[in-house]
C-alpha positions in Angstrom: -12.5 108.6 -33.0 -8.3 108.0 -33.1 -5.7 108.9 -30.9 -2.9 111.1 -30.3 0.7 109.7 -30.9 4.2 110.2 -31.4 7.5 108.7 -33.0 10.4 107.3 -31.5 12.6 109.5 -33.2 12.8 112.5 -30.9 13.0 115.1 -33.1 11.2 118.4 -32.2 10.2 118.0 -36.0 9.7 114.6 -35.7 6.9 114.8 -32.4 4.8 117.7 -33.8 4.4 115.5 -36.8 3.7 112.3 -35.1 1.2 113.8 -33.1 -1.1 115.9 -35.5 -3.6 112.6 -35.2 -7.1 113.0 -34.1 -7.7 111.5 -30.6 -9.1 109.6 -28.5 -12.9 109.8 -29.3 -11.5 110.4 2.4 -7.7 110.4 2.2 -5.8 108.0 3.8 -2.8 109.6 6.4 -0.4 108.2 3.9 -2.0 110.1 1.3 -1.6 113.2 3.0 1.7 112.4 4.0 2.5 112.2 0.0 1.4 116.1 -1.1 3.7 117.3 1.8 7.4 115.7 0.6 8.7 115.3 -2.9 7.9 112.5 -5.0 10.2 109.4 -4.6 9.2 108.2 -8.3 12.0 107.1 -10.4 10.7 108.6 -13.2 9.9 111.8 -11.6 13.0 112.3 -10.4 14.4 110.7 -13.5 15.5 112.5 -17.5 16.7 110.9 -20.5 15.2 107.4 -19.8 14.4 106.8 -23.4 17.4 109.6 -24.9 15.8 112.6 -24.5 17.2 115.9 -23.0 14.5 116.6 -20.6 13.2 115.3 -17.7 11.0 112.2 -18.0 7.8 114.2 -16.1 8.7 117.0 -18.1 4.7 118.2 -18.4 4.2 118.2 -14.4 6.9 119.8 -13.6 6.7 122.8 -16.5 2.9 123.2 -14.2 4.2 123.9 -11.0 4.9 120.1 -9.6 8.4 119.6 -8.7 10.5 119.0 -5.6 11.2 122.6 -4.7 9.7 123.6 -1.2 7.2 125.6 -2.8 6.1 122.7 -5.0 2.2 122.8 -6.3 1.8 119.7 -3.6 3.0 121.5 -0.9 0.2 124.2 -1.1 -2.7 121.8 -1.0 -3.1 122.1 2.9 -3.1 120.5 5.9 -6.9 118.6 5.5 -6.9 117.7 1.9 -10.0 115.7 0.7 -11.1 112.9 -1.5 -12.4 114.2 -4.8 -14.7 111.9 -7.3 -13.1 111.9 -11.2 -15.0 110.9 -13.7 -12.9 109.8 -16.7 -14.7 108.6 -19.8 -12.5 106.9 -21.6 -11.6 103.3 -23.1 -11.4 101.9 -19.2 -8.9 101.1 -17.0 -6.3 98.6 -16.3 -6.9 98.5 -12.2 -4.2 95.9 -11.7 -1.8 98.5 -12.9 1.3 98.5 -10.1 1.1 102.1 -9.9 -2.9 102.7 -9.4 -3.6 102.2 -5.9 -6.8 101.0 -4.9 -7.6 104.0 -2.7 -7.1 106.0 -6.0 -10.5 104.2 -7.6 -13.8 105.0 -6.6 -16.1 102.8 -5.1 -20.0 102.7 -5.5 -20.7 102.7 -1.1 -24.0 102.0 -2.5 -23.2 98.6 -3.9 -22.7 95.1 -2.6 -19.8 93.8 -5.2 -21.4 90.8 -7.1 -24.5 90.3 -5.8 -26.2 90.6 -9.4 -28.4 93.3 -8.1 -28.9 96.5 -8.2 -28.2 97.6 -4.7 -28.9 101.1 -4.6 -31.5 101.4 -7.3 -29.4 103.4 -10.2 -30.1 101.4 -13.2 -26.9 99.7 -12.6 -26.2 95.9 -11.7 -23.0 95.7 -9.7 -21.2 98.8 -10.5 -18.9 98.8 -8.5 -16.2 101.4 -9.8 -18.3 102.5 -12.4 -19.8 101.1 -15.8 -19.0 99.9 -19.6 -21.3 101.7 -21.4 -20.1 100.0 -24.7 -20.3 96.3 -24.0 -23.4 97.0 -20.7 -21.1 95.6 -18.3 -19.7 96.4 -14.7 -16.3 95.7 -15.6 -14.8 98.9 -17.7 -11.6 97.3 -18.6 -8.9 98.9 -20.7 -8.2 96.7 -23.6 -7.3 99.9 -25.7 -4.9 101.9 -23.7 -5.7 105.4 -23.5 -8.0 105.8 -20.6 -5.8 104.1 -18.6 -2.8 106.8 -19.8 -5.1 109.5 -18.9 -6.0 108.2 -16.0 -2.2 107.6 -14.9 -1.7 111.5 -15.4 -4.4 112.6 -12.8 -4.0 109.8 -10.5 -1.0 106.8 -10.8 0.3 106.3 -7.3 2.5 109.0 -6.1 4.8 108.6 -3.3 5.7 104.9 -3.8 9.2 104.5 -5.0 7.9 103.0 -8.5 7.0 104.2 -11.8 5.2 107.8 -12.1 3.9 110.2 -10.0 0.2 111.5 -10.4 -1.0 115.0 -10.0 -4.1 114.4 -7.0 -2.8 111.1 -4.6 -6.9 112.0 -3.3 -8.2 111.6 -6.2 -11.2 108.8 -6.4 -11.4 107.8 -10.5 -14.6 107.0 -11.2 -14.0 104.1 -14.4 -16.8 105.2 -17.5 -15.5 103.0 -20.7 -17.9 105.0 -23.5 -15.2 104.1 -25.9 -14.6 100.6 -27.6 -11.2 98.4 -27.7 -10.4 100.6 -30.4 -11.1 104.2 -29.2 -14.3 104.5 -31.2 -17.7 105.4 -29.5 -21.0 106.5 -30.2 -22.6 110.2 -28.9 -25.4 108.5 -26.8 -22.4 106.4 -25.2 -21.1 109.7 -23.9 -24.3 111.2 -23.1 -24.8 108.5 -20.8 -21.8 108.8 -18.9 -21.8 111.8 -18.3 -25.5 111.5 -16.8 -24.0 108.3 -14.8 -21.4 111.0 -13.8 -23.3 113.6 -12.6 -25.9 111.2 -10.6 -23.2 109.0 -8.9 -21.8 111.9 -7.6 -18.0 113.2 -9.4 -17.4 116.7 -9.4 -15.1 116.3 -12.2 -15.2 115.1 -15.6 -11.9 114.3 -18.4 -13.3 114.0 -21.6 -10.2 113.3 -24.1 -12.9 112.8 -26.5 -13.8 114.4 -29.7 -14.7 114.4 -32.9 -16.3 116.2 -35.5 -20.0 117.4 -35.3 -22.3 118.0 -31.8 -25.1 115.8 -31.1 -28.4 117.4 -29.3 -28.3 114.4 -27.3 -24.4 115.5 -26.3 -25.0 118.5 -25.5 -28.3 117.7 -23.3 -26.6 115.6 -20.8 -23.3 118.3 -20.6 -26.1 120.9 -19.5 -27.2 118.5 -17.6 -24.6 117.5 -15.5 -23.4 121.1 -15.0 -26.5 121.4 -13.7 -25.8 118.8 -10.7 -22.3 120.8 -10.5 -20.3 118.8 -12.5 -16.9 120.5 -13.8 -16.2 119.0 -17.4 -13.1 119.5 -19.0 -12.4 118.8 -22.7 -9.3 118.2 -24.9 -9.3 120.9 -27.9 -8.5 117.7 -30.3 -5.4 117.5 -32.7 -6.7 118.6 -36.1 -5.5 122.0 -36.2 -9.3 123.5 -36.8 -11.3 125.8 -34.8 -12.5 123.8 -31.9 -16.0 125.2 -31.9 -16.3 122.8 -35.4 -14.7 119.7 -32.9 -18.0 118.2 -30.8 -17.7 118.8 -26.8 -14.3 121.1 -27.4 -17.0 123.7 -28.7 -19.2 124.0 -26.0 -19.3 127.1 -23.5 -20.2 125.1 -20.5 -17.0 123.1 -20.6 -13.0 124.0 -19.9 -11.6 123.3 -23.5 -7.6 122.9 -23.3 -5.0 123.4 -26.2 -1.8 121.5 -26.4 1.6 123.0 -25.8 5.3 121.7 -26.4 8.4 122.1 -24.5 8.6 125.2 -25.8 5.7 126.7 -24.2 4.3 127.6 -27.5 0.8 126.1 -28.6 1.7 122.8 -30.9 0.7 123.1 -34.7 -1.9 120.4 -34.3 -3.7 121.2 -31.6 -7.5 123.1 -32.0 -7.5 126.6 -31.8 -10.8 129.4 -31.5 -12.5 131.4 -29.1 -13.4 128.3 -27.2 -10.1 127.5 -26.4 -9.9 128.3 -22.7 -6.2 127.0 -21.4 -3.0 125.2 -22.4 -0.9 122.3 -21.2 1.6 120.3 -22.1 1.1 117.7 -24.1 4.3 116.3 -26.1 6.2 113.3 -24.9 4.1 112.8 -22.4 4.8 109.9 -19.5 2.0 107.6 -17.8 0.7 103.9 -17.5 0.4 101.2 -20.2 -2.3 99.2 -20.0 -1.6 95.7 -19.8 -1.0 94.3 -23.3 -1.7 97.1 -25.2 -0.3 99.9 -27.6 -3.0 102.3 -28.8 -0.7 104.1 -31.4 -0.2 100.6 -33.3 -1.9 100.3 -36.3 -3.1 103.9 -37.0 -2.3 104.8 -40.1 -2.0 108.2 -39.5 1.5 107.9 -37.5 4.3 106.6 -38.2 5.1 104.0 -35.5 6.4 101.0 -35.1 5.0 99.0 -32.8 6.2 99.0 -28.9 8.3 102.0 -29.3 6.5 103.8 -26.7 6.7 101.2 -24.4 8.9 103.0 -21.6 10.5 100.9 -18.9 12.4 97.3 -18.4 8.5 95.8 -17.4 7.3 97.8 -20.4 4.4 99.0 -17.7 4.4 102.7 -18.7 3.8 104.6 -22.4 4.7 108.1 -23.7 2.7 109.9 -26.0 1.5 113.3 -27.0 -1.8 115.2 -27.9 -4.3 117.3 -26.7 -5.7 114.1 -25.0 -3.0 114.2 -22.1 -3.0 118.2 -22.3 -6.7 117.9 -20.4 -5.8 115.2 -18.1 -3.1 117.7 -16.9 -5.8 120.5 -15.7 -8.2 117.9 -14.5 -5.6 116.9 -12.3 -5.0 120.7 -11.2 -8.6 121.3 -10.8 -9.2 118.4 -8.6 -6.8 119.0 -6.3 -8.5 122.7 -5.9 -10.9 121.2 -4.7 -9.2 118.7 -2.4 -7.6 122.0 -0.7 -11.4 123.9 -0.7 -14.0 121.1 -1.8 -16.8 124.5 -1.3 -15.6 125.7 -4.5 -17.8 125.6 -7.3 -17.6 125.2 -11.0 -17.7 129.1 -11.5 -14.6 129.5 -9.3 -13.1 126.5 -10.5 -13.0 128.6 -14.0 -12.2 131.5 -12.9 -9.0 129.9 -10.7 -7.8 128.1 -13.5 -8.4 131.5 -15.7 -7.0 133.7 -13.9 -3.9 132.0 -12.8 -2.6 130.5 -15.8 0.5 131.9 -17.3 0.4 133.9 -20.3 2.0 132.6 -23.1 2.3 133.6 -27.2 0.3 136.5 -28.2 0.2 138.8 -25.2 -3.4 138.7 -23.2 -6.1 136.2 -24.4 -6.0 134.8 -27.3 -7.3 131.7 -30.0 -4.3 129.3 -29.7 -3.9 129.2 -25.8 -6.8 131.1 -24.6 -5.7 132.8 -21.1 -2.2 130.4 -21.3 -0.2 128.1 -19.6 -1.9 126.5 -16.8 -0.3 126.8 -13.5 -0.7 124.6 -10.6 1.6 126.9 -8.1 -0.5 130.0 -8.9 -4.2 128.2 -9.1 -3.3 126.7 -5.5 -2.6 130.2 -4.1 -5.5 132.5 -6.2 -8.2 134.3 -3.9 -11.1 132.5 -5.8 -13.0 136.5 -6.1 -10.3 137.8 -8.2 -10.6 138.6 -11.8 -9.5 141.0 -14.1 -10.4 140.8 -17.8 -10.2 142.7 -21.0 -11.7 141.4 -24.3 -12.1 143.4 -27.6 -15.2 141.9 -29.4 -15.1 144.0 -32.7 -14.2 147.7 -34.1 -16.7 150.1 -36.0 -16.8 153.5 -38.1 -18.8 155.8 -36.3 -19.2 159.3 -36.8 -18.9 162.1 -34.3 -18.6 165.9 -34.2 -14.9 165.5 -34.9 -15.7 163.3 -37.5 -15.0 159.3 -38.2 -13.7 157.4 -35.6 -13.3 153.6 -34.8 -15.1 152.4 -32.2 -13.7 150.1 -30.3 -16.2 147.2 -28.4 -15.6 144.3 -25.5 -15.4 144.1 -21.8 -13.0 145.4 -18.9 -13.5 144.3 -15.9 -12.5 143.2 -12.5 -13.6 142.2 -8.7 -12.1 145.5 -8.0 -11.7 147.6 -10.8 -8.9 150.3 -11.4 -8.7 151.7 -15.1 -8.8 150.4 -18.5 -6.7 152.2 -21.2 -6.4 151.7 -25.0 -3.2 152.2 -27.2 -2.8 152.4 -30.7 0.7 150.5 -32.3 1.3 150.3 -35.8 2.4 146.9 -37.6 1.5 143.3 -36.9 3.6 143.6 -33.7 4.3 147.0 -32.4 7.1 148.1 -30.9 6.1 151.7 -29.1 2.4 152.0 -28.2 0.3 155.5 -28.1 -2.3 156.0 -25.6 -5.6 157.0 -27.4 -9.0 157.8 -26.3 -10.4 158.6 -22.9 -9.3 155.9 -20.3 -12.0 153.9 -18.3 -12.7 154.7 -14.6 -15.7 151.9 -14.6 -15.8 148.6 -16.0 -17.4 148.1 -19.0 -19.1 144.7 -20.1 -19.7 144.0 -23.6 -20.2 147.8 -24.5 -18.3 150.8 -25.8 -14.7 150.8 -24.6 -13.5 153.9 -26.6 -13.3 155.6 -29.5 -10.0 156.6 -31.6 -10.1 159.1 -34.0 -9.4 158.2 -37.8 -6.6 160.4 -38.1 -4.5 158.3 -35.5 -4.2 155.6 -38.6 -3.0 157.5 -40.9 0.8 156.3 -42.3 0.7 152.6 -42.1 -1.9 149.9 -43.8 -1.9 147.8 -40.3 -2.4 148.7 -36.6 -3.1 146.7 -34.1 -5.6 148.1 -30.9 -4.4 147.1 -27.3 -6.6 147.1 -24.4 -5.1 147.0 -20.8 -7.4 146.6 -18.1 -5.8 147.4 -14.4 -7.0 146.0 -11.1 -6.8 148.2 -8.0 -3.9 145.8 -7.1 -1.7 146.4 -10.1 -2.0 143.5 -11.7 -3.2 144.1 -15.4 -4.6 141.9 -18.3 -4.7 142.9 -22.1 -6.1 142.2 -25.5 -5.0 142.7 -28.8 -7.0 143.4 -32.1 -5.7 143.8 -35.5 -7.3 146.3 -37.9 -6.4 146.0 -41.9 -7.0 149.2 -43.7 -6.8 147.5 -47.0 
């Protein structure tokens, strides 16, 4: 397992190459105090530290985090609560000056080096949480990368240094299942994620991936959705379908794709059906680990060594991949449920779903799934609503006024309007036709419509849209291209 990286040359060209690298196999009253006013981080408020054009937080702030009045922080409530974060990653560096103690979680259970294993969990002295590597109670980041990630969901926000994190309740729960290199082993993650799920986090990062599943993988993610774990995954940087890339494959986890300051999905990053959101994930800014530089030495970047180092004290990195691209909606979906901690993982998807911000290729699609992820809109979304509208596949059927194409999928909604199809001709149509008889009840997985053959005559491609409406107005589409030749 490697990990995601970039160049110092700031090139758009330049940063989509360096990072098509595989990667990394209660609040306190201050705390509250923090989601209410704008961040007084340097860096947040700064742009062109290291040259470039754009603002240093560049990825937070393209979500929904800024320091408008409506920011994503203002909309988290008056009560917010602690939430338990799970990342398994290469550790942490906890004497970094911009992770708060109050940020890490800590095993109530335990009495801090006693050698024994207070509250009966397998575990001697685990206090913040476990190395599964090296069997040892002190997860320490000699690699660099968990402690990045972690930096994105949780570095100290609020206190006029460094960064600012997405959740200031967040409670990171430190699992190193990855060596001082980045490289693991499946059982290592299988057992974290157990560790996870029985030690209480209701959320999981897993910037972790890498070709091929494992039974033993896949048993402990069903397991710890089981105890209501949410588990979100990074689509991984090879530009393959992710349902070939380990974890990213799985349908019980939130698989997220990478996307640049363009808001278009970056040429590395995974792509398929499994792909469920987008975030950014170029030039991304968060902690350094003390002595440490985890895109030195990989030979496939080209780096030189410290020129991601960001900052006078040389305390904070900048990197890019679908690695920090998770962190992002971890972050999000953590603080949903600081706002409403009764939500569960079904809502959390749906939330996160339903709110993001369509991007590319209208409706849902392989390269960003339902789109850009948006903290402003996930904070405010009613967690019944839903609309959808999936096309599954086409077929030649013949009727009494002879062939037609059959078109399959779903439309639906929590309250559900109409679902219409139209007809365009071209790879991307210009003027859409309505055909076929429109929906007045949703359909799952069955017979949307059918179009009659002669609407295809007089061009070799066509592409079949599906709009589904919800009684509110609010619509969702899907697109499906149909070859004659």
């Amino acid at each position: 397992m490697m990990k995601s990286g970039m160049k110092n040359n700031l090139s758009s060209r330049a940063i989509k190459l360096a990072a098509i690298v595989l990667f990394a196999a209660g609040a306190s009253s201050s705390g509250i105090a923090k989601a209410q006013t704008a961040p007084n981080d340097p860096y947040f408020k700064a742009k062109g530290t290291w040259g470039q054009s754009y603002p240093d937080q560049w990825a937070l702030k393209r979500v929904g985090f800024d320091e408008s009045a409506n920011s994503a922080w203002t909309l988290v409530g008056k009560r917010p609560s602690p939430v338990i974060v799970a990342v398994i990653d290469t550790g942490l560096d906890w004497n970094h000056a911009d992770i708060a103690w109050d940020h890490i979680w800590k095993n109530s259970g335990e009495t801090p080096d006693n050698g024994k294993d207070d509250d009966s969990n397998g575990f001697v002295d685990d206090v913040i949480g476990w190395d599964f590597y090296a069997n040892g109670n002190k997860p320490w980041d000699h690699d660099g990368h968990g402690t990045f990630v972690t930096g994105i969901i949780a570095a100290d926000t609020n206190n006029k240094i460094g960064m600012a994190g997405i959740n200031p309740y967040a409670k990171i729960m430190v699992l190193k299942a990855l060596n001082n290199f980045g490289h693991s082993r499946a059982s290592y993650l299988a057992q974290a994620l157990v560790y996870a799920a029985d030690n209480g986090a209701r959320i999981v990062n897993l910037s972790v991936g890498g070709k091929g599943l494992t039974p033993v993988e896949r048993d402990a993610v069903t397991y710890a959705v089981s105890k209501g774990v949410f588990i979100i995954v990074a689509a991984g940087n090879e530009a393959v379908r992710a349902e070939e890339f380990g974890l990213a494959g799985l349908e019980d986890v939130l698989t997220v794709a990478t996307t640049g300051l363009d808001d278009n999905r970056e040429v590395f990053s995974n792509w398929g059906q499994s792909v469920d959101l987008a975030a950014p994930g170029i030039d991304v800014l968060s902690l350094r680990a003390r002595r440490t530089d985890f895109m030195a030495g990989n030979p496939d970047i080209e780096y030189e060594p410290g020129a991601a180092y960001v900052g006078s004290d040389k305390r904070y990195y900048r990197s890019s991949g679908t690695s920090f691209s998770a962190p992002i909606v971890t972050g999000i979906a953590s603080l949903l449920l600081s706002k409403d901690p009764s939500l569960t993982n079904e809502e959390l998807r749906r939330i996160l779903k339903q709110s993001a911000r369509d991007i590319e290729t209208p409706g849902i699609d392989q390269f960003t799934g339902y789109g850009l992820v948006d903290a402003r809109a996930a904070l405010k979304a009613d967690r019944k609503f839903f609309v959808s509208a999936s096309i599954s596949d086409v077929q030649i059927v013949q009727d009494g006024a002879g062939q037609a194409v059959e078109v399959l999928g779903t439309a639906n909604a929590d309250q559900f309007n109409k679902a219409e199809l139209f007809l365009g001709s071209g790879e991307d149509p210009t003027s859409w036709k309505p055909v076929a008889t429109p929906l007045t009840q949703s359909m799952s997985d069955g017979v949307l419509g059918r179009i009659s053959a002669a609407e295809f005559a007089g061009a070799p491609v066509w592409v079949v849209r599906l709009v589904t409406t919800h009684s509110n107005g609010k619509t969702r589409e899907a697109r499906y291209q149909i070859d004659l030749d």
